[in-house]
C-alpha positions as a Markdown table, in Angstrom:
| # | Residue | x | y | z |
|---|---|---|---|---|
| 1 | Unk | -12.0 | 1.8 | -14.3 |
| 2 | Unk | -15.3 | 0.7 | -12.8 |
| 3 | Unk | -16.8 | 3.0 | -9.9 |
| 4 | Unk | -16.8 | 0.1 | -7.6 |
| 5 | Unk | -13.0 | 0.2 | -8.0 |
| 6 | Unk | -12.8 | 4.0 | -8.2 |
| 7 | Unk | -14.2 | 4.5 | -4.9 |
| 8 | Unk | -12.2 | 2.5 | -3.3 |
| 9 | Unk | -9.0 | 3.4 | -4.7 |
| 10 | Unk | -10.2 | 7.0 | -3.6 |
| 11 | Unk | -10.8 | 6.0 | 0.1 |
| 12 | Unk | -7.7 | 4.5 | 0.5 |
| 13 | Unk | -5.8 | 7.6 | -1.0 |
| 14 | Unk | -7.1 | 10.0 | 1.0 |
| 15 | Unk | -6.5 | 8.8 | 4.2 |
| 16 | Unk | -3.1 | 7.7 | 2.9 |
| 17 | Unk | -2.5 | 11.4 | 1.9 |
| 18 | Unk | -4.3 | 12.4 | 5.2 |
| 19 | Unk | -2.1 | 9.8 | 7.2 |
| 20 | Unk | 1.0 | 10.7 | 6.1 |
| 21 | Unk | 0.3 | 14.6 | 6.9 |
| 22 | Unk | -0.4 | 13.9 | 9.9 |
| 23 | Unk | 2.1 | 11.1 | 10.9 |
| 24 | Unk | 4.5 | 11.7 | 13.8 |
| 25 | Unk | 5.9 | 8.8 | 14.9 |
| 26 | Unk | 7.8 | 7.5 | 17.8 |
| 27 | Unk | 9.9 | 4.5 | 16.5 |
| 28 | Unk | 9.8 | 1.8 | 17.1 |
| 29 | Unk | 5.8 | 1.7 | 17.0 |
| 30 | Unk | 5.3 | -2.3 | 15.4 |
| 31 | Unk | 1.2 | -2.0 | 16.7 |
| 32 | Unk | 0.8 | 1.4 | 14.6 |
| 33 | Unk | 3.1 | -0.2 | 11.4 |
| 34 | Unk | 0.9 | -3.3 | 11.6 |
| 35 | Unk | -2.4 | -1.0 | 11.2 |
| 36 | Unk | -1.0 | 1.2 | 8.3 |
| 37 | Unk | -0.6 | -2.4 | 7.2 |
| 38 | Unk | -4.0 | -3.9 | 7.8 |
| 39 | Unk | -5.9 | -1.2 | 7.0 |
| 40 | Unk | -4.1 | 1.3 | 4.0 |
| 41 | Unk | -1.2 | -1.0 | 2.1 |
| 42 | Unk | -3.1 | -4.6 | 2.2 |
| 43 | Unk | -6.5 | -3.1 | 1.1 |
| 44 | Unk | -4.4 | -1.0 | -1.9 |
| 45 | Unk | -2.3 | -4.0 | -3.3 |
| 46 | Unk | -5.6 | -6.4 | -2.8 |
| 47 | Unk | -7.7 | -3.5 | -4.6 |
| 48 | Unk | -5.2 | -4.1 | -7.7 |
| 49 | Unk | -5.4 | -7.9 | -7.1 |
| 50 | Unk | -8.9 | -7.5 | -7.4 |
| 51 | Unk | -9.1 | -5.5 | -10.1 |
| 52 | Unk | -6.8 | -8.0 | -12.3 |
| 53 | Unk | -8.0 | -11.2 | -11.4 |
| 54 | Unk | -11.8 | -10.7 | -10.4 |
| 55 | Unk | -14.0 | -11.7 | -12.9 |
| 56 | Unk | -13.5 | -9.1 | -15.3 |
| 57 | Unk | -9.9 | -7.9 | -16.0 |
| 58 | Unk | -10.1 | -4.3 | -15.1 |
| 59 | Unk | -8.2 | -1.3 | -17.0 |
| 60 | Unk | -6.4 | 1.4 | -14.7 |
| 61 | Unk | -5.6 | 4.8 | -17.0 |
| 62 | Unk | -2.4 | 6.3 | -16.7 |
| 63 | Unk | -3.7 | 8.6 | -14.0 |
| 64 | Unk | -5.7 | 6.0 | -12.2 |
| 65 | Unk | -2.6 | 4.1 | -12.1 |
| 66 | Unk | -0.2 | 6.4 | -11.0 |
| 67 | Unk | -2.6 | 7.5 | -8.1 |
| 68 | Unk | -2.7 | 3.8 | -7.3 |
| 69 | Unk | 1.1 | 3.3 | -7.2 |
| 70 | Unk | 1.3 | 6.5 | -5.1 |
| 71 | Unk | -0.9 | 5.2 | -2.8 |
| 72 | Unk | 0.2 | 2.1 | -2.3 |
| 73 | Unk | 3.6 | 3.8 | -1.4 |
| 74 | Unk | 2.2 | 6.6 | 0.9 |
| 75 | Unk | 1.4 | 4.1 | 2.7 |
| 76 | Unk | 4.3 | 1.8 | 2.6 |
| 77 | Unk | 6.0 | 5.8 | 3.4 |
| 78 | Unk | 3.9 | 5.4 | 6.6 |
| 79 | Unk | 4.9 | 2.1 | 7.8 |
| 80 | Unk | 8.6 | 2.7 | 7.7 |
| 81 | Unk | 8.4 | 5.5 | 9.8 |
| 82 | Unk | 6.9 | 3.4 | 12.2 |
| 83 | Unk | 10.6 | 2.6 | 12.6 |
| 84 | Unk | 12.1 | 5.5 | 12.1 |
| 85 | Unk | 13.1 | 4.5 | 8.4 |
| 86 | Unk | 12.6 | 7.2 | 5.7 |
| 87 | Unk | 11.6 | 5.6 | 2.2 |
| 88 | Unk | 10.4 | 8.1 | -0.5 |
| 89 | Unk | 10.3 | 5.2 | -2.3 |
| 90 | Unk | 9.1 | 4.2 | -5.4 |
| 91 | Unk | 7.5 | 0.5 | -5.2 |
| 92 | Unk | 5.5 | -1.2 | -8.1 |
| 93 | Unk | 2.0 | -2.8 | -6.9 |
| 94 | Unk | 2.7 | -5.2 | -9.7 |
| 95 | Unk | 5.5 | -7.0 | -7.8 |
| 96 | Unk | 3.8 | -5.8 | -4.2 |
| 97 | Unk | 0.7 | -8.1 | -5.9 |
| 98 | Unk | 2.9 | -10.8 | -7.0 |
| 99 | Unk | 4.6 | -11.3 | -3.5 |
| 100 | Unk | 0.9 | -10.6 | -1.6 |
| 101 | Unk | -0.2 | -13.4 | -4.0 |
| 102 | Unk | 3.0 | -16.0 | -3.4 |
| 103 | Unk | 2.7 | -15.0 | 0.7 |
| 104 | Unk | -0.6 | -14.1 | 1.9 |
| 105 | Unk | 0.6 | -11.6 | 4.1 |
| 106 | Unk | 0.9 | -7.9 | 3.8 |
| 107 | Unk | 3.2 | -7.5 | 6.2 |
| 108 | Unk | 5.5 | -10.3 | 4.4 |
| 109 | Unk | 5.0 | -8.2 | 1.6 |
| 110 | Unk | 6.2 | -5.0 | 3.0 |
| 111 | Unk | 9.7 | -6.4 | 4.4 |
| 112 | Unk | 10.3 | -7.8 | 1.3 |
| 113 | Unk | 9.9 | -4.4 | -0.4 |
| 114 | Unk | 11.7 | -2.4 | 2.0 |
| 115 | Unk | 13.7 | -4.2 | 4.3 |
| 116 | Unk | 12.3 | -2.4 | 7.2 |
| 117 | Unk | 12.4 | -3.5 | 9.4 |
| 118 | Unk | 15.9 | -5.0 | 9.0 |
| 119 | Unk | 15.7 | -9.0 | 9.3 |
């Protein structure tokens, strides 16, 4: 993987990783869900957008990858709590990237893949 992509990827991880540490929420909290959001889930699944459809086709390793994926959900972990919904779940960025692609909107994105909140 490039180090323009590395970086990045590294960024979002650890303040996914330090986010979710330090996470106690009081549900419902939309504004705080919204920011995990804006600024950790959009920025991971449009990092892998990126990555695949820039103009060169990048190629994640297994462990680049995986830290990707566990990113992404760390911080989709992080948003459900937010309502007082406990995920642990286990999310591909490939469909999270199809869906950001189909509707422009991280948020769309994440009550698609979990439900929370419930519609």
């Amino acid at each position: 993987m490039s180090g323009q992509y590395d970086d990045r990827l590294r960024v979002l991880s650890r303040r996914a990783e330090q986010t979710r540490e330090s996470l106690d929420p009081d549900p419902p909290d939309e504004e705080r869900a919204m920011e995990f959001l804006r600024d950790g889930f959009g920025p991971t699944v449009a990092l892998y957008c990126e990555a695949r459809t820039g103009g060169s086709w990048v190629r994640f390793s297994g462990a680049e990858f995986e830290r990707l994926e566990r990113t992404m959900n760390d911080w989709l972990d992080c948003y459900a709590a937010c309502y007082g919904v406990e995920l642990a779940g286990t999310y591909s960025v490939r469909a999270a990237a199809e869906l950001l692609v189909d509707t422009h909107n991280a948020r769309d994105v994440a009550v698609l893949l979990t439900g929370v909140p419930e519609q």
